[in-house]
C-alpha positions in Angstrom: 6.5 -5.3 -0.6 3.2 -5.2 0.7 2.0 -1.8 3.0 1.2 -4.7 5.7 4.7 -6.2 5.7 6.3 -2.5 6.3 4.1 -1.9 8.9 4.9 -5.3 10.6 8.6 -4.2 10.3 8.7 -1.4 11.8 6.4 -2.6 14.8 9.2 -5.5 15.2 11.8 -2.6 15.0 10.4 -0.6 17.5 9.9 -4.0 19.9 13.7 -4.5 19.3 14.8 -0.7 20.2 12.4 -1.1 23.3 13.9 -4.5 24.6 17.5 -3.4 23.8 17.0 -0.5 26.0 16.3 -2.3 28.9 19.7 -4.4 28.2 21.6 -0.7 28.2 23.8 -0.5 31.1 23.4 3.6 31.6 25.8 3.6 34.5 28.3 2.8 31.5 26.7 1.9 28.3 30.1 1.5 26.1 31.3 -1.1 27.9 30.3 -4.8 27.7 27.0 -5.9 26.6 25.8 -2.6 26.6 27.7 -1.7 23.7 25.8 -4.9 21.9 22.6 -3.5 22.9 23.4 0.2 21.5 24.5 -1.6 18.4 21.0 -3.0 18.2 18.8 -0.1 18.9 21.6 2.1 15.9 20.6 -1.0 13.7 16.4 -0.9 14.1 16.7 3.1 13.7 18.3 2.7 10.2 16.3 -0.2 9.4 12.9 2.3 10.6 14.4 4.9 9.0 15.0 2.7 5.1 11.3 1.5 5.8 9.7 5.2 5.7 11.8 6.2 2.7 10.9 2.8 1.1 7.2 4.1 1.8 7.7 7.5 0.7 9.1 6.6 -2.7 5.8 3.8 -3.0 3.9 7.0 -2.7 6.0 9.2 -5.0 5.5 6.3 -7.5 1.6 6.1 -7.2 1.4 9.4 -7.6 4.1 9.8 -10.8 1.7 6.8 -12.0 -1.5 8.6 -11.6 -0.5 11.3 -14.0 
């Protein structure tokens, strides 16, 4: 994967937590389509989270390369 297409991703991730948390009921955010909305801002941490280790080990590889 490109360094481009990562960095895209995890701009689209942190649109998604943004917009889910202004769906987030905070009055009571485990019922209805609040709990939808928490569901979605759990699912773009994880998916920012697997893109920074995805970068990491491209940088552990380069460098494991190098030598």
């Amino acid at each position: 994967m490109n360094k481009t297409v990562v960095i895209i991703l995890l701009i689209l991730a942190v649109g998604l937590i943004a917009y889910n948390a202004t769906l987030i009921n905070y009055q009571q955010p485990l019922e209805g389509k609040s709990v939808i909305a928490l569901i979605g801002v759990v699912a773009a941490l994880c998916a920012i989270v697997l893109l920074l280790i995805y970068l990491t080990s491209k940088k552990i590889e380069e460098k494991v390369d190098k030598d």
